[in-house]
N, C-alpha and C positions, 0 to 999 in steps of 0.2 A: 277271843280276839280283842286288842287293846284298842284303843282311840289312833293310836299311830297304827298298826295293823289296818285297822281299817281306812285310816286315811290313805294309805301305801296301795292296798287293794283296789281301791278307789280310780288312785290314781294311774294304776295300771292296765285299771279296762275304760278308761277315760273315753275313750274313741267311743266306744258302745255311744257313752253318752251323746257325743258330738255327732253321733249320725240319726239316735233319736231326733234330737233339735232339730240336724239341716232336715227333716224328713218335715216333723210336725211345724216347725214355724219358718217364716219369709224370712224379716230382716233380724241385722246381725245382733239389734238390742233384744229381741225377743227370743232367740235363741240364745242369747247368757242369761236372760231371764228363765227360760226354760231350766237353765242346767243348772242355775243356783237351785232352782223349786225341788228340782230331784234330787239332788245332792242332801237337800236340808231331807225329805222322801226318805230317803235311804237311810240317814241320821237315825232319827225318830223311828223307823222301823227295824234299826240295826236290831236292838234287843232281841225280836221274835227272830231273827235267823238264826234256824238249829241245824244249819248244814246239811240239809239233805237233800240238795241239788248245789251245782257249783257257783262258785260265788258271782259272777261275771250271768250266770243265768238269771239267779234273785233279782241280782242288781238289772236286768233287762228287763223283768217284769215290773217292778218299781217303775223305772224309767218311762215304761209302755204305760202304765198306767197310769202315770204323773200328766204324759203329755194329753192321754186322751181324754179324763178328768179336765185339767186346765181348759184345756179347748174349747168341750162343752160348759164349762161354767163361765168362761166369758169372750164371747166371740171379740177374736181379736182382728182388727181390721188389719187388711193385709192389700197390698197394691199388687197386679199385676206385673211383670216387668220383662226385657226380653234377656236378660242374663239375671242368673241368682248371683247374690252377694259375694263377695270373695269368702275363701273356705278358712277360719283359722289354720293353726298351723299342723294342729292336730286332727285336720278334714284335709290337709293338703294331698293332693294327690295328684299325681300328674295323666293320669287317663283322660283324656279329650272327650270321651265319653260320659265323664261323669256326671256332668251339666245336663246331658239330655238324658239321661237315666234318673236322676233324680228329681227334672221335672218333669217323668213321665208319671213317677211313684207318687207325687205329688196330686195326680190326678186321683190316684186308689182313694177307698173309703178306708177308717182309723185302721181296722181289722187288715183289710188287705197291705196297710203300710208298714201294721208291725209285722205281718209273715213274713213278706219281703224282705225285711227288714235283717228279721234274725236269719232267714237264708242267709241272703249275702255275707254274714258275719258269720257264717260257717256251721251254726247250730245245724244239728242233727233232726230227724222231723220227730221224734221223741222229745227232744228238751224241746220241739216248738212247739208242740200239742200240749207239753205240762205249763210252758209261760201262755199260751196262751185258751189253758183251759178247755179243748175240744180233743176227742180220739181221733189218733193217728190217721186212720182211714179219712176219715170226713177232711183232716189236715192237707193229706196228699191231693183230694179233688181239689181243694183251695184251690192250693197252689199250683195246679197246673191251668187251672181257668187262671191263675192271676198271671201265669208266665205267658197263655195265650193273650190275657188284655194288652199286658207290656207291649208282647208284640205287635200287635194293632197298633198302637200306639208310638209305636216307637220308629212305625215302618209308613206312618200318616206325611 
């Protein structure tokens, strides 16, 4: 794959990227900060992708890894607030729900953010168990404990 292949690639699971961000960070400069740091992530680790899961997959585990990296290496101070940021145009969504869904998710720890995460984005519990490094099995308990937390939560 060429420099523009992969820019195009890129560009076309761009969203992945944008809901890593609004997941891992508050305001709206830390999440372009975010998605520069991954983008450059993906750069620099283009070379080793030998295609053996899809590209939109790599590219999540990067992304996952970038934000939860970052995080722990420098606590970014974050304000509380009673609305999240407005969404770029590539987070635009018109679901009214999206606001209290995402600052339910907000509550999860890193691991539960990215399960969630690649659920919603339609990943299969195989490609989530291989970005996120645990067997299938163990995957599925997660995520049913994470979908009863949401719930709690979302019914608080």
């Amino acid at each position: 794959m060429s420099k523009e292949e992969f820019l195009v690639a890129v560009y076309k699971n761009q969203g992945l990227l944008h809901k890593i961000c609004a997941i891992y960070r508050d305001s709206k400069e830390d999440r372009e900060d975010l998605f520069q740091e991954i983008v450059y992530q993906l750069w620099r680790s283009y070379p080793q992708f030998k295609g053996r899961s899809k590209f939109g997959t790599w590219m999540y585990r990067i992304g996952l890894n970038t934000a939860m990296a970052s995080f722990r290496k420098r606590k970014i101070k974050t304000v509380a607030t009673e609305r999240l940021p407005e969404p770029s145009r590539a987070e635009n969504d018109e679901n009214p729900n999206r606001e209290k869904l995402f600052r339910a998710i907000g509550q999860l720890d890193d691991a539960e953010k990215a399960i969630v995460s690649l659920y919603l984005d339609g990943f299969d519990i195989t490609e989530i168990a291989k970005v996120m490094g645990i067997r299938k099995n163990n995957l599925a308990v997660r995520l049913n404990r994470i979908k009863n937390r949401l719930r709690t939560i979302l019914n608080q």
